[in-house]
N, C-alpha and C positions, 0 to 999 in steps of 0.2 A: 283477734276476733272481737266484735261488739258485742257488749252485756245486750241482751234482747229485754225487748219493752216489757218491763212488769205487766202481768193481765192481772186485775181483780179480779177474786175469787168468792163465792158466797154461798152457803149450805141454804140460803133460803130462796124462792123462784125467781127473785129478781133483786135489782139493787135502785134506793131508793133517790130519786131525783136522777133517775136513769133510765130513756126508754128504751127497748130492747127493739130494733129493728129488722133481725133476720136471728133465727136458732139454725144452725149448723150442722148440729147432731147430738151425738155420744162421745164422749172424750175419755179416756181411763191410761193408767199406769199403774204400772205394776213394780213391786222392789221383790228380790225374795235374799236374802243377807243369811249367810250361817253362824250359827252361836259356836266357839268352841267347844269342846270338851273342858277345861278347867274351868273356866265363865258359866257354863251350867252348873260343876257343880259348887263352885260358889256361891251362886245364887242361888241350889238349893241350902246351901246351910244359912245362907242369910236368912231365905224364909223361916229355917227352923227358930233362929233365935230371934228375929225381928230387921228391921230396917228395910230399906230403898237398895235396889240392885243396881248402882248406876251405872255398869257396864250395859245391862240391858236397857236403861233408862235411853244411853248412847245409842244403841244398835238399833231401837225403835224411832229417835228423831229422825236418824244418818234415812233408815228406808224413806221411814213417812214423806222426809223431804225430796226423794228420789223420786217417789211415787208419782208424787203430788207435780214435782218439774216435769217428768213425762207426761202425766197428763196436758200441763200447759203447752208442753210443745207441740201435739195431736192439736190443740185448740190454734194458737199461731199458724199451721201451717194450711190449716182449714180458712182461714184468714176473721179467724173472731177475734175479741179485741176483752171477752169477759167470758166466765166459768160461772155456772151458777148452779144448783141443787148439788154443793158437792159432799161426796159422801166416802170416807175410808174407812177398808173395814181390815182386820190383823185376823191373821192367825198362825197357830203354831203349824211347824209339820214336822214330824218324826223320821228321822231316816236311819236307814240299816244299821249302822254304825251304833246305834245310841243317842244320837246326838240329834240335834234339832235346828230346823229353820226357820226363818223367822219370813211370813211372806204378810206383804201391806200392799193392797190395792185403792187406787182414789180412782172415783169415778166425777160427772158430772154431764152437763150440757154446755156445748159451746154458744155461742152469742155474740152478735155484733152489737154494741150499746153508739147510741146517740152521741 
């Protein structure tokens, strides 16, 4: 299967030395990854005494990047060629168990540039 064409992405309305000749739409993806049980509570003792959690450091890029390819593929298949106002937002969610998940959504506008 072919690697698909990288689309430029950019959280500001446009990109510069690039004119924007058709907007598309709303483009968004979604990640939602669960945290173990040991990995939370390691991470909380780590908060207790100090340091970087980098299991979750991991668990937050792995979505964000998922998120963020889902969205580009919504853009692609709408047949735009750039991503622009884009925006991810995280949050936690708590489930039955105790335990938590981790959900990352990017959003943006799709676009065909010049």
């Amino acid at each position: 299967m072919a690697t698909p064409t990288p689309i430029p992405l950019t959280t500001t309305s446009g990109f510069e030395g690039r004119r924007i000749v058709d907007y598309k739409g709303l483009v968004s993806g979604d990640a939602i990854l669960g945290a173990n049980m040991f990995r939370d509570m390691f991470a909380g003792i780590r908060d207790i005494v100090g340091g970087r959690a980098g299991s979750y450091e991991k668990l937050l890029r792995r979505a964000k990047a998922q998120a963020v390819e889902d969205m580009l593929e919504q853009a692609r298949e709408l047949g735009a060629n750039g991503v622009i106002g884009v925006d991810l937002d995280y949050e936690t969610i708590q489930v039955q168990d105790g335990g938590s998940m981790l959900m990352v959504a990017a959003s943006g506008t799709a676009v065909v540039l010049e």
